[in-house]
C-alpha positions as a LaTeX table, in Angstrom:
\begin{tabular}{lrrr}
\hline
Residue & $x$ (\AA) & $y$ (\AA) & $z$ (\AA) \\
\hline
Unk1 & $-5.53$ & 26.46 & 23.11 \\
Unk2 & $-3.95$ & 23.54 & 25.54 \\
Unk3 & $-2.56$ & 20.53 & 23.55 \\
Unk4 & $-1.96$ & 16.81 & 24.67 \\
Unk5 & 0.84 & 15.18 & 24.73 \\
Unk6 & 1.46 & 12.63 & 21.40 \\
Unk7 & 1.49 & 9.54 & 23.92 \\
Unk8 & 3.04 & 6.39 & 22.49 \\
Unk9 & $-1.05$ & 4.88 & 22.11 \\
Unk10 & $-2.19$ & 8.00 & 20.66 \\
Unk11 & 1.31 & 7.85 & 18.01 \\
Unk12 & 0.13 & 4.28 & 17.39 \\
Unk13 & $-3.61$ & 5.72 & 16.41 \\
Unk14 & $-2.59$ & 7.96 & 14.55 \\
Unk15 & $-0.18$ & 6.11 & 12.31 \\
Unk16 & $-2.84$ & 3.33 & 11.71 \\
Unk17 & $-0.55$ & 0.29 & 13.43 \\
Unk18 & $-2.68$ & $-2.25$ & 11.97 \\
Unk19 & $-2.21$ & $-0.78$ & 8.38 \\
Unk20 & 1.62 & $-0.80$ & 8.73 \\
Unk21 & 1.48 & $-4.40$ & 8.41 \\
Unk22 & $-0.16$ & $-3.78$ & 5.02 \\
Unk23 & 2.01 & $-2.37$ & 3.80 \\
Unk24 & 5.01 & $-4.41$ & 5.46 \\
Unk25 & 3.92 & $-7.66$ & 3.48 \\
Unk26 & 4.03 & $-6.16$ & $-0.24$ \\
Unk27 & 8.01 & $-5.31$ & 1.51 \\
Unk28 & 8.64 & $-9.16$ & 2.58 \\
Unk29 & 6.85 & $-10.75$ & $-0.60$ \\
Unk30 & 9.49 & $-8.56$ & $-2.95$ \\
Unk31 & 12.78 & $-9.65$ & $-0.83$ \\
Unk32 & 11.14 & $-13.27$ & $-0.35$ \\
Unk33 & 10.60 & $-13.08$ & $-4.49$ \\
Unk34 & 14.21 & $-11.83$ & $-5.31$ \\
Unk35 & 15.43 & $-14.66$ & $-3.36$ \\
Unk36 & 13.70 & $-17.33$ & $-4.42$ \\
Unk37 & 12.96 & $-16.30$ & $-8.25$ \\
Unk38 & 15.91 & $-14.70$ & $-8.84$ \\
Unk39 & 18.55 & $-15.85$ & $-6.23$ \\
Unk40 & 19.70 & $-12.77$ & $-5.07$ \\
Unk41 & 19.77 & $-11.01$ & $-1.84$ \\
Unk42 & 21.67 & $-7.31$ & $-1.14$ \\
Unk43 & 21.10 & $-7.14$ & 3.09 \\
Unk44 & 22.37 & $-3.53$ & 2.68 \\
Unk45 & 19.81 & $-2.20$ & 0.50 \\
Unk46 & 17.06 & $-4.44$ & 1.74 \\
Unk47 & 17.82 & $-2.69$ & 5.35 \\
Unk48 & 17.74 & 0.85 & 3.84 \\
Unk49 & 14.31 & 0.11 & 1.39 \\
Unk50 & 13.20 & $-1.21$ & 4.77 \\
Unk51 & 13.69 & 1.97 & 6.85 \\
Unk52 & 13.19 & 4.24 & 3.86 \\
Unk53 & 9.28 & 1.90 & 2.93 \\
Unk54 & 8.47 & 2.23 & 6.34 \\
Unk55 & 9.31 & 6.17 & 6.69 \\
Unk56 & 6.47 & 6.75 & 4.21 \\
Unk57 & 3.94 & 4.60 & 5.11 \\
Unk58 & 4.43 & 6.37 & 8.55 \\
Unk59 & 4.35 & 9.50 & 6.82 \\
Unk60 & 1.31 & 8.74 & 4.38 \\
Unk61 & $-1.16$ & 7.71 & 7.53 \\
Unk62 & 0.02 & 10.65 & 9.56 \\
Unk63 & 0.01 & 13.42 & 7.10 \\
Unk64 & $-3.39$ & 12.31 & 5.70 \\
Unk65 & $-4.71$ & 12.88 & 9.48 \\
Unk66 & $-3.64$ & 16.13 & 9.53 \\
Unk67 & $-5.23$ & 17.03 & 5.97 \\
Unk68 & $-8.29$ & 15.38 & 6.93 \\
Unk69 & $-8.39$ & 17.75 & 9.50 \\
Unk70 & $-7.28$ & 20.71 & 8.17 \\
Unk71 & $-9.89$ & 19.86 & 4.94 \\
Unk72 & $-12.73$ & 18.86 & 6.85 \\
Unk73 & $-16.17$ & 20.78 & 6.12 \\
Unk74 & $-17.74$ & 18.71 & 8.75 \\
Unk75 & $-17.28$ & 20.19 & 12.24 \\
Unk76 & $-18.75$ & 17.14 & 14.04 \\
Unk77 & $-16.17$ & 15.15 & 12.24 \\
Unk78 & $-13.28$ & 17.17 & 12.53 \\
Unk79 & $-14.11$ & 17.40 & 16.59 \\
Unk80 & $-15.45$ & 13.93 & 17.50 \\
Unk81 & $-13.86$ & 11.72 & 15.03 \\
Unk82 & $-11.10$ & 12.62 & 13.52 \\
Unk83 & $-7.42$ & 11.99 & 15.90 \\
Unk84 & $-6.51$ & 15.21 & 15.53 \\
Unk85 & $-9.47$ & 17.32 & 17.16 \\
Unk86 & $-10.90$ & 14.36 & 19.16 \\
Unk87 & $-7.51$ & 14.14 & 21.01 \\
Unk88 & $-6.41$ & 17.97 & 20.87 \\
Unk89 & $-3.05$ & 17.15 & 19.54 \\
Unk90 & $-1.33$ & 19.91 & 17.53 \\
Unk91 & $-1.66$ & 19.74 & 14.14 \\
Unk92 & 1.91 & 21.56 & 13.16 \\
Unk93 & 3.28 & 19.76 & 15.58 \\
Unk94 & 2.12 & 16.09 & 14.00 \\
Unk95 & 2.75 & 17.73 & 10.66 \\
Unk96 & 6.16 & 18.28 & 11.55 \\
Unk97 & 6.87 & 14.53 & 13.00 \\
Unk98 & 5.30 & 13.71 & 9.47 \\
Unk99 & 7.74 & 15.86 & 7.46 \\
Unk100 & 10.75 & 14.22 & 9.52 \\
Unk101 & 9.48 & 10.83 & 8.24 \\
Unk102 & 8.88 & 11.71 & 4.56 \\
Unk103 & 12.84 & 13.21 & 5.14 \\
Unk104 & 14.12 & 10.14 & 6.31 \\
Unk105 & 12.44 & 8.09 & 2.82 \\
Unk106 & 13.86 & 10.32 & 0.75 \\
Unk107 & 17.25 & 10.29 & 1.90 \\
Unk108 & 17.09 & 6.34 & 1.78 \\
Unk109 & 16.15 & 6.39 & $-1.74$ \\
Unk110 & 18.91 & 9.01 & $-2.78$ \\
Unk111 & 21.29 & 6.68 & $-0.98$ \\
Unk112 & 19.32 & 3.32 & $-2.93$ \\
Unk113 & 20.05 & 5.58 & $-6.43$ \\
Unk114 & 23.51 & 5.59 & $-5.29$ \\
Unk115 & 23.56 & 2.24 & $-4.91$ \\
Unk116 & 21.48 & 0.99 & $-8.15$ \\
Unk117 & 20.73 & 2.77 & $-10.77$ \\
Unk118 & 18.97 & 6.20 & $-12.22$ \\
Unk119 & 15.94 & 4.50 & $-13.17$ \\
Unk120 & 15.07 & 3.93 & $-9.02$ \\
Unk121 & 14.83 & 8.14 & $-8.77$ \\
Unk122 & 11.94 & 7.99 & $-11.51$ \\
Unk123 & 10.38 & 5.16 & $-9.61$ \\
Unk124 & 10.33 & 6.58 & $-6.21$ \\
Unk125 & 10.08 & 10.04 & $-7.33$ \\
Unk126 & 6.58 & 8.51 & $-8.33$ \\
Unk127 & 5.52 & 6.84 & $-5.70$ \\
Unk128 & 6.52 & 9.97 & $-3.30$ \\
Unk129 & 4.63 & 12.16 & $-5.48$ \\
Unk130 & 1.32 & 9.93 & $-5.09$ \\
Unk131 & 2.37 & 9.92 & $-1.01$ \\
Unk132 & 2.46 & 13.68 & $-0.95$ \\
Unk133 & $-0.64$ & 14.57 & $-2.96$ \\
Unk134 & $-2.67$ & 11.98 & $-1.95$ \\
Unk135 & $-4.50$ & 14.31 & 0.51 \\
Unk136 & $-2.74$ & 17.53 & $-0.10$ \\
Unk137 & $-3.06$ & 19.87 & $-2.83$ \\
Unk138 & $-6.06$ & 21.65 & $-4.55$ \\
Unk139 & $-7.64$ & 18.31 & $-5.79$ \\
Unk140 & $-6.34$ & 15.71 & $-3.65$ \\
Unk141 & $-5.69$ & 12.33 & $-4.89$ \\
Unk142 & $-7.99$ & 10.47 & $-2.15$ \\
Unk143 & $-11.00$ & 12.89 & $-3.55$ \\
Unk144 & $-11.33$ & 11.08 & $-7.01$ \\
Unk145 & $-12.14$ & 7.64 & $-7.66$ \\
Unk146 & $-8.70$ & 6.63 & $-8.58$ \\
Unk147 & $-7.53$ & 6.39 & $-5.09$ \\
Unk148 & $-8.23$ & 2.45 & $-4.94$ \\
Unk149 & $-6.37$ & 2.59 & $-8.11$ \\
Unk150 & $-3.39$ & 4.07 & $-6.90$ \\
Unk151 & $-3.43$ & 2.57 & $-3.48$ \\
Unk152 & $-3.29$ & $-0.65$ & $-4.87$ \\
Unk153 & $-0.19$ & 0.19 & $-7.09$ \\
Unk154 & 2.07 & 2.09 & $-4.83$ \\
Unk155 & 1.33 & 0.03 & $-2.17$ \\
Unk156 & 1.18 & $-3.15$ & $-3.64$ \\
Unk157 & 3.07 & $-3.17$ & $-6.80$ \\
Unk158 & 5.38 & $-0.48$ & $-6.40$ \\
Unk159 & 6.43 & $-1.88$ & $-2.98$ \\
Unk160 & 7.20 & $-5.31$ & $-4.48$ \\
Unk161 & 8.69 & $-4.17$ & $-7.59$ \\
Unk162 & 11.55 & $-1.48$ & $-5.81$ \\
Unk163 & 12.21 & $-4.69$ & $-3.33$ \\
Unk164 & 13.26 & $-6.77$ & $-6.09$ \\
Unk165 & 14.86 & $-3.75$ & $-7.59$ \\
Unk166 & 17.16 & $-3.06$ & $-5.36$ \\
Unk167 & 17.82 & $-7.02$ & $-4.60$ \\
Unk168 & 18.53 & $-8.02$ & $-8.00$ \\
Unk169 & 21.79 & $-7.45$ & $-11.01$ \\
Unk170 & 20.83 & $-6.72$ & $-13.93$ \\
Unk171 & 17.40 & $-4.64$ & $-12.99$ \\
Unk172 & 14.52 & $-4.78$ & $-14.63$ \\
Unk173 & 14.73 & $-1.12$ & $-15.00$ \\
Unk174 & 18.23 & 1.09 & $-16.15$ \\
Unk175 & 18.20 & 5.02 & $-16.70$ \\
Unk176 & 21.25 & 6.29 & $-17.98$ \\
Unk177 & 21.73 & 10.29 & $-18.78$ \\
Unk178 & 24.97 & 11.96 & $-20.10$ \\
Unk179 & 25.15 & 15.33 & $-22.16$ \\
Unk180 & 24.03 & 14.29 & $-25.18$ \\
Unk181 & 22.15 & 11.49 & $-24.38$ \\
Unk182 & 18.82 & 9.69 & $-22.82$ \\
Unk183 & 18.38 & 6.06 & $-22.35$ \\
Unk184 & 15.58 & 4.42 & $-20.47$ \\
Unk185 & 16.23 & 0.46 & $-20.94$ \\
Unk186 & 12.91 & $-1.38$ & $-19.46$ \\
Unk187 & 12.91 & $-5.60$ & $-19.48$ \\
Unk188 & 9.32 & $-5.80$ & $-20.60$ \\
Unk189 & 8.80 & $-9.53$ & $-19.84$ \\
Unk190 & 10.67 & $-9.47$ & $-16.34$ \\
Unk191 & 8.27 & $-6.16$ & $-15.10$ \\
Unk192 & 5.01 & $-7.85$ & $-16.54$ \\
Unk193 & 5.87 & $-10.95$ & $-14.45$ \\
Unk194 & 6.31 & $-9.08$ & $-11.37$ \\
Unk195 & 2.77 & $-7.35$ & $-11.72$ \\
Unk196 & 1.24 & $-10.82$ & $-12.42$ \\
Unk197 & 2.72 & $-11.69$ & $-9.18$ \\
Unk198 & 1.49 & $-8.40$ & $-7.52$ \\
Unk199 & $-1.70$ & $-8.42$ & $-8.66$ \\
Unk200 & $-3.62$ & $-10.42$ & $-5.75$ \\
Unk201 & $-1.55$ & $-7.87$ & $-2.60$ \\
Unk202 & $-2.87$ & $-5.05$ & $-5.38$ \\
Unk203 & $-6.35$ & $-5.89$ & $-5.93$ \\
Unk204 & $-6.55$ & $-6.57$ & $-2.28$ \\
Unk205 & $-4.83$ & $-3.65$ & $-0.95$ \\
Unk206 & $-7.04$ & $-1.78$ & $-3.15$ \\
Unk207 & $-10.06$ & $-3.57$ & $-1.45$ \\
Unk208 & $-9.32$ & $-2.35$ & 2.01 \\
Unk209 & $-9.50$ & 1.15 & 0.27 \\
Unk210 & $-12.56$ & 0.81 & $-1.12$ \\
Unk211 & $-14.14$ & $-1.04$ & 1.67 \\
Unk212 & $-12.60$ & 2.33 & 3.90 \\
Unk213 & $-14.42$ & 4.91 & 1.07 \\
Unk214 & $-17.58$ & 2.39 & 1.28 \\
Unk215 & $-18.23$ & 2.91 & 5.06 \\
Unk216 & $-16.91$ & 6.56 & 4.97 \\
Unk217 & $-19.50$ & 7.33 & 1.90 \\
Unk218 & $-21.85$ & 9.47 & 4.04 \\
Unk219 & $-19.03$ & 11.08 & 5.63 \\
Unk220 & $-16.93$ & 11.66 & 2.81 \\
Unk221 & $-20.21$ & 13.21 & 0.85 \\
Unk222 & $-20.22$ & 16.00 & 3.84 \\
Unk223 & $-16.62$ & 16.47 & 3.14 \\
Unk224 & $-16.83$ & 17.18 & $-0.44$ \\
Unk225 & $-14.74$ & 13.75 & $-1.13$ \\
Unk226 & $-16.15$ & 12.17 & $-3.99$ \\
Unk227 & $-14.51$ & 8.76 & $-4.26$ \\
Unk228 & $-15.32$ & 5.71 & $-6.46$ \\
Unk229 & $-18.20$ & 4.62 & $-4.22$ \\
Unk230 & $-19.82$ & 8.05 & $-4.31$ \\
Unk231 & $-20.17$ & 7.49 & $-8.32$ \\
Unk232 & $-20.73$ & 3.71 & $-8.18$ \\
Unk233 & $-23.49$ & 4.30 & $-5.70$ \\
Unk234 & $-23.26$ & 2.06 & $-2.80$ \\
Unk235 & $-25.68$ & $-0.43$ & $-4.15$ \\
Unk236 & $-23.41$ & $-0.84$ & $-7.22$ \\
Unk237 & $-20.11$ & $-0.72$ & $-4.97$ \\
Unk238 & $-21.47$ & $-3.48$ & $-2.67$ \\
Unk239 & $-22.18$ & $-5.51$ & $-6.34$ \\
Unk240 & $-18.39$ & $-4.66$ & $-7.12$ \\
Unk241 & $-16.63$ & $-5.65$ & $-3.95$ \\
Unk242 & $-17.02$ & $-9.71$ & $-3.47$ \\
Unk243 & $-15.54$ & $-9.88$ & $-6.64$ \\
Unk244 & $-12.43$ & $-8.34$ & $-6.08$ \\
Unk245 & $-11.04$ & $-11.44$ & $-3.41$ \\
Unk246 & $-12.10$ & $-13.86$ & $-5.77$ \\
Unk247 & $-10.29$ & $-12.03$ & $-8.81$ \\
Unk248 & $-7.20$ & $-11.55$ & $-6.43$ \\
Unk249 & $-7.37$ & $-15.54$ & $-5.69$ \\
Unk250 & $-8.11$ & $-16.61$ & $-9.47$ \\
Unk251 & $-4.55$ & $-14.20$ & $-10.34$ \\
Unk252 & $-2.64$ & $-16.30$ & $-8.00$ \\
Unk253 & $-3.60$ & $-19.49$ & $-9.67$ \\
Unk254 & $-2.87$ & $-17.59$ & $-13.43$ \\
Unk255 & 0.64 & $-16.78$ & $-12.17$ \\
Unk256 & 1.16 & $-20.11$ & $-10.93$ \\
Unk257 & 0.24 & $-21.85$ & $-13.87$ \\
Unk258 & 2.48 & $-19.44$ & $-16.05$ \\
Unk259 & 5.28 & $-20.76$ & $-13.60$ \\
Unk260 & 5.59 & $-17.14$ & $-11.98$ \\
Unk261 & 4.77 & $-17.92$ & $-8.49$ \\
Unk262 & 5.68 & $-21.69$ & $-7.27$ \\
Unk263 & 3.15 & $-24.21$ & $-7.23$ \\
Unk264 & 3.33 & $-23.98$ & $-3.19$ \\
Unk265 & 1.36 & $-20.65$ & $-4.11$ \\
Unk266 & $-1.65$ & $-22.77$ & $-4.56$ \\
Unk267 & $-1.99$ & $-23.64$ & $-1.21$ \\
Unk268 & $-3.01$ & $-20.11$ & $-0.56$ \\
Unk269 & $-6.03$ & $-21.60$ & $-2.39$ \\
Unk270 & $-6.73$ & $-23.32$ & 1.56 \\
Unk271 & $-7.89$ & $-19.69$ & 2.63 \\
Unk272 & $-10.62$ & $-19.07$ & 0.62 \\
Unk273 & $-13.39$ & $-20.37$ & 3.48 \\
Unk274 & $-11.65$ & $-17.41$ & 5.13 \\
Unk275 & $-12.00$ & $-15.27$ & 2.88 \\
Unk276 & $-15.31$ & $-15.86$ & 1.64 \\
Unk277 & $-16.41$ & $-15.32$ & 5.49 \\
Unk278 & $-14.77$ & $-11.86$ & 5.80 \\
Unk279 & $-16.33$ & $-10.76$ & 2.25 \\
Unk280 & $-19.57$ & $-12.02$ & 3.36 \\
Unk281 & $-19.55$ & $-10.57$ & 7.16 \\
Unk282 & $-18.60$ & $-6.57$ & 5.28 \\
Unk283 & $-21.56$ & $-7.25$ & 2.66 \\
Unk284 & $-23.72$ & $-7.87$ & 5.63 \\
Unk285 & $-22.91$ & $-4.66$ & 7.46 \\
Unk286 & $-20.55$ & $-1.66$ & 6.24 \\
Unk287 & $-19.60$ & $-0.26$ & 9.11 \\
Unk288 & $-15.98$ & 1.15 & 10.00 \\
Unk289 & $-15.28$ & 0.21 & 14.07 \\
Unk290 & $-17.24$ & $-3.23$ & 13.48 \\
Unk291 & $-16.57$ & $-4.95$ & 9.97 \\
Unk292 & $-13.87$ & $-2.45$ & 7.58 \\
Unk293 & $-11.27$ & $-4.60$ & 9.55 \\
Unk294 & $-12.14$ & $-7.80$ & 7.97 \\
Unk295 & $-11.38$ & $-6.02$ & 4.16 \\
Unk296 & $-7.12$ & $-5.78$ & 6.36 \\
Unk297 & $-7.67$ & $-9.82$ & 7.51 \\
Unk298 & $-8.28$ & $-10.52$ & 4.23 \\
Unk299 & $-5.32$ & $-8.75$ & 2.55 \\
Unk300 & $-3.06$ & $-9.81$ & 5.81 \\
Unk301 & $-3.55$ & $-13.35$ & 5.86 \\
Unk302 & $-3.18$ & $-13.75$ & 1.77 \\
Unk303 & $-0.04$ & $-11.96$ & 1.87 \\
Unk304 & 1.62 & $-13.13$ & 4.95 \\
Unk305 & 0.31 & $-16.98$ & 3.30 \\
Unk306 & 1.85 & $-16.11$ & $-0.11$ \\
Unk307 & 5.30 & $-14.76$ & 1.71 \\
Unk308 & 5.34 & $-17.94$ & 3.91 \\
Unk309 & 4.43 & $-20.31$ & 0.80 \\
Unk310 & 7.21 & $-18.53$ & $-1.49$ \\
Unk311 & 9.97 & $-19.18$ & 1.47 \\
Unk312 & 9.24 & $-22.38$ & 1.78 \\
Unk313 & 9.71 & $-22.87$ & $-1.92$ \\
Unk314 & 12.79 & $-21.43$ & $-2.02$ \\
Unk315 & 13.93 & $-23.58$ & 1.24 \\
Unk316 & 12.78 & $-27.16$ & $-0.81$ \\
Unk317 & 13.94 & $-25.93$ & $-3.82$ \\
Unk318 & 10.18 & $-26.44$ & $-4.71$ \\
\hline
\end{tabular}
């Protein structure tokens, strides 16, 4: 069988561009936050998180192509819809380009270890393992109805939390090992306030997922993946989703008024109209080509408003 070519537009497909953005804001709102909250900036290990956070989203988007099409039980989706087999590219070949990526993140966060502290191996160790057996494995991670869950948290909070991680002296997390000996320190107070400040990117990260599983329900069902929606039911899933932007919003005012976020934050408030639009244009019609992309406006303005807001904080002194 003849292959194409992976062409620069058909590389761009297949690694989601849109979606990188996603998951470069959680990236900018963690450096932004370590400056501004906590004063501190490390350039070097904000440039290697960078290449190393970006490796794996490239990897996560590509590699789940591949196992969609490698898993598929639909042959009219494997053929007409899915990169892969639509485009005749060659699976080992894109698997391979994937495994170079997922290389290059883990060898920026041995060298990050190097740099911090123990603790960062458990962290990323975590996050890598959610990466890798999101779609692979026996029972893939995507297939359950955790995967908003777990979207939301590597994506969202994890990406934030390692960004101030490797910004910030002393970390909110320290593992320290010797022969005899096993200490895990944790700063209890300082990691609770960084999820309060995560919470709207992770509720609305988790969105986009579950607006994605919501349009894909009749798809996934011939697929054999059963995710949240399939056991909500769509009616039930439909009742579910507006209130997940308004619980992201009313967590933003919480962390503000427990003088977590700056009261600039509030001005993220402003968006709502927007918001409220996008939530009510995917409740009219579920559909993937024509309204899933107003679930990624939603999360990309909010961030990108919340990292702008929080710099211009820190710039006042605000």
């Amino acid at each position: 069988m003849s292959y194409k070519k992976l062409t620069w537009p058909l590389f761009l497909e297949l690694i989601r561009l849109p979606a990188k953005a996603a998951s470069l804001l959680p990236f900018l709102f963690g450096v932004s936050y370590a400056w501004v909250h906590y004063h501190q900036l490390n350039w070097g290990n904000t440039l290697i998180y960078f290449v190393g956070q970006m490796s794996i989203a490239l990897f996560v988007t590509g590699f789940n192509n591949v196992q969609d099409f490698y898993k598929a039980k639909d042959d009219h989706y494997r053929a007409t819809q899915n990169i892969l087999g639509r485009e005749h590219l060659n699976p080992k070949r894109i698997l391979n380009l994937m495994l170079m990526f997922l290389a290059i993140a883990c060898l920026c966060g041995l060298w990050l270890v190097f740099r911090t502290n123990l603790s960062l191996l458990v962290i990323g160790g975590a996050a890598i393992f959610v990466a890798i057996f999101y779609t692979f494995g026996p029972v893939p991670l995507s297939r359950i109805p955790s995967g908003e869950f777990l979207a939301g948290m590597c994506e969202g909070f994890g990406t934030i939390f390692i960004a101030v991680f490797v910004n910030i002296v002393p970390q909110p997390m320290t593992l320290s090992l010797t022969w005899s000996q096993f200490r895990l320190g944790l700063d209890m107070a300082e990691c609770l306030q960084l999820l309060l400040v995560a919470l709207p990117i992770v509720i609305l990260d988790g969105t986009v997922m579950f607006a994605d599983n919501i349009c894909d329900l009749d798809q996934d069902q011939r697929n054999q993946r059963f995710t949240l929606p399939y056991y909500l039911g769509k009616p039930r899933a439909l009742k579910v989703y507006p209130w997940l932007p308004r619980i992201a919003f009313l967590m933003i005012v919480v962390a503000v008024l427990l003088r977590a976020l700056p009261w600039l934050s509030l001005l993220t408030l402003l968006l709502w109209p927007l918001v409220a639009k996008n939530t009510a244009g995917f409740m009219a019609l579920q559909d993937k080509r024509k309204t899933f992309n107003l679930a990624i406006k939603t999360l990309l303005t909010t961030a990108a408003a919340e990292v702008v807001l929080l710099l211009v904080a820190g710039v006042l002194n605000f």
